[in-house]
C-alpha positions in Angstrom: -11.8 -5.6 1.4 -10.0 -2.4 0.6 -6.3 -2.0 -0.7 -4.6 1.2 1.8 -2.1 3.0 0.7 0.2 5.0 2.5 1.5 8.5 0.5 5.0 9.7 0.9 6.0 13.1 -0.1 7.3 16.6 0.4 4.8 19.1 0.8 6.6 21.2 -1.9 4.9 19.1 -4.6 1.2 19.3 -3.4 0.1 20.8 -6.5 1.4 17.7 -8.7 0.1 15.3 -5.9 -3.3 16.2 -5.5 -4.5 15.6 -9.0 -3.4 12.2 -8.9 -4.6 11.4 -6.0 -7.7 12.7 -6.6 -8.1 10.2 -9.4 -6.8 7.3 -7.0 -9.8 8.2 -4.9 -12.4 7.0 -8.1 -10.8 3.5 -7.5 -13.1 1.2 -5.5 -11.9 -0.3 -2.5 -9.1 2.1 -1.9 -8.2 3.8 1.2 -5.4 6.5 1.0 -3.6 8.2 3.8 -2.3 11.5 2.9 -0.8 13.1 5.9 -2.1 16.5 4.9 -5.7 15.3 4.7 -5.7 12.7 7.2 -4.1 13.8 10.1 -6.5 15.8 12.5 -5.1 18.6 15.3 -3.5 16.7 18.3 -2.7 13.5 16.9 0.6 11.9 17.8 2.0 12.2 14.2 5.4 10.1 14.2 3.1 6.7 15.7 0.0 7.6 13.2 2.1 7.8 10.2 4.3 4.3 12.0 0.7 3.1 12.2 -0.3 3.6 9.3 3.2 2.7 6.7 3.0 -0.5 9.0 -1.2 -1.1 7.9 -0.9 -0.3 3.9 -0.5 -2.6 1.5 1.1 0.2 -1.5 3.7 2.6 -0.1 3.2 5.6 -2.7 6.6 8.0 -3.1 5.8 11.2 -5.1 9.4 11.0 -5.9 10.9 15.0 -6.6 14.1 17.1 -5.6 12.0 18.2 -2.6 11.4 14.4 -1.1 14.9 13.5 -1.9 15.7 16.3 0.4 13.2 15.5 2.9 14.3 13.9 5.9 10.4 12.9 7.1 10.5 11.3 3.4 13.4 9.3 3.7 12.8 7.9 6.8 9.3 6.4 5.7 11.1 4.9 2.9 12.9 3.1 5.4 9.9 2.3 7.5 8.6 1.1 4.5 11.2 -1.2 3.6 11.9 -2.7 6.7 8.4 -3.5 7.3 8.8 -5.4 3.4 6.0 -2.9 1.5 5.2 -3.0 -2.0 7.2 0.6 -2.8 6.3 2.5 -5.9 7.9 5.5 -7.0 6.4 8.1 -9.0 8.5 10.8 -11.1 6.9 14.0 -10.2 10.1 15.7 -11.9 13.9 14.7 -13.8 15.2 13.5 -10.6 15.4 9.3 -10.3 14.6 7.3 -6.9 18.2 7.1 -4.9 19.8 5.2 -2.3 17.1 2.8 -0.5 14.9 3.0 -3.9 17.9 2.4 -6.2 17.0 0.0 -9.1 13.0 0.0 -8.0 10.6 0.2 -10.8 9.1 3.4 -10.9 6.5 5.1 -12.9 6.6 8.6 -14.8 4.3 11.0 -14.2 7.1 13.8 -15.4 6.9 12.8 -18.8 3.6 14.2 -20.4 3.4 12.0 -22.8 3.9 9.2 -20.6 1.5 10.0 -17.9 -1.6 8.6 -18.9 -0.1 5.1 -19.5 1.5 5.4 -16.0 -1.4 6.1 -14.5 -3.1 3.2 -16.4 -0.3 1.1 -14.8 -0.7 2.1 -11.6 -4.5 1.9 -11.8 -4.1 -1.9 -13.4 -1.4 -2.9 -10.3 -4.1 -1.0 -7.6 -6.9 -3.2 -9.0 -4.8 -6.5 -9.3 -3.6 -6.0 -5.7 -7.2 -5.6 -4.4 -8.3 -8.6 -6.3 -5.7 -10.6 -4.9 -6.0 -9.9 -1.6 -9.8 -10.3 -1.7 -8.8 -14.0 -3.1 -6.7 -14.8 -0.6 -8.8 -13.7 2.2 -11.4 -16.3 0.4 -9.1 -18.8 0.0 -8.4 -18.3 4.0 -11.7 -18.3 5.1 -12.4 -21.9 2.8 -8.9 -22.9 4.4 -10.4 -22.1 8.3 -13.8 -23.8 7.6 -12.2 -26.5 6.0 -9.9 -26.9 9.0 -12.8 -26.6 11.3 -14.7 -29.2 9.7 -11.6 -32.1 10.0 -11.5 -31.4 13.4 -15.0 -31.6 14.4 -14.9 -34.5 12.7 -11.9 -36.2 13.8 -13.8 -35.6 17.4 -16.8 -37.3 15.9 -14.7 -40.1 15.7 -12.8 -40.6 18.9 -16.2 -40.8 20.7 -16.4 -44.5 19.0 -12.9 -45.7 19.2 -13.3 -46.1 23.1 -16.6 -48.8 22.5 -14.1 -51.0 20.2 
């Protein structure tokens, strides 16, 4: 089972984005949707981005002075949010997550020096997500043929309490 994760960002910042998403792709079991590479001519884009904030599992926000600016950006942040997704913010430059992302964690990819650890850390929460969700879809499946089991044979056993 794959982890998806939806990207939100200004299109300013495509040359800081793509490198790090291009290393996102290495990671097994991940699907990304990145409007710019996803999105094919003629598709309804407000309902396939809806679609697709409402599917993922990590809401990515290249955070910047552009996608503070952006009104398409801000209004999957509150998508996001009301729909109760796991939001991380990434520092693409000096400029801190505002208003709906106010006092959410976020990780630094501004900060050279920081930016391999960051990355680590999003790679380690990526591959802890997809672990867990693969568990509890196991744990789900056990749960449903457990569930199955009791009640095929609770049936079992009203067949014989009519003869007594």
């Amino acid at each position: 089972m794959s982890i998806k994760i939806f990207v939100s960002y200004s299109t300013e910042d495509m040359g800081h984005i793509k490198p790090i998403l291009d290393q996102l792709k290495n990671v097994e079991d991940v699907e990304i949707f990145f409007a710019d590479k996803t999105l094919n001519p003629g598709d309804n884009v407000e309902q396939i981005i809806l679609n697709n904030i409402k599917e993922a599992d990590v809401f990515l926000m290249f955070n910047s002075e552009s996608a503070l600016k952006s009104n398409y950006v801000q209004q999957e942040i509150g998508v996001a949010k009301s729909n109760e997704k796991a939001i991380i913010p990434i520092l693409l430059d000096a400029n801190k997550p505002t208003a709906m992302l106010n006092g959410i964690n976020y990780l630094n990819f501004y900060n050279e020096a920081k930016r391999e650890s960051e990355f680590s850390r999003l790679h380690d929460y990526i591959y802890t997500t997809i672990k867990n969700k693969n568990r509890n879809k196991l744990l789900t499946g056990i749960g449903l043929l457990a569930a199955g089991y009791l009640l095929t044979r609770s049936n079992d056993g009203d067949e014989y309490e009519d003869e007594f």
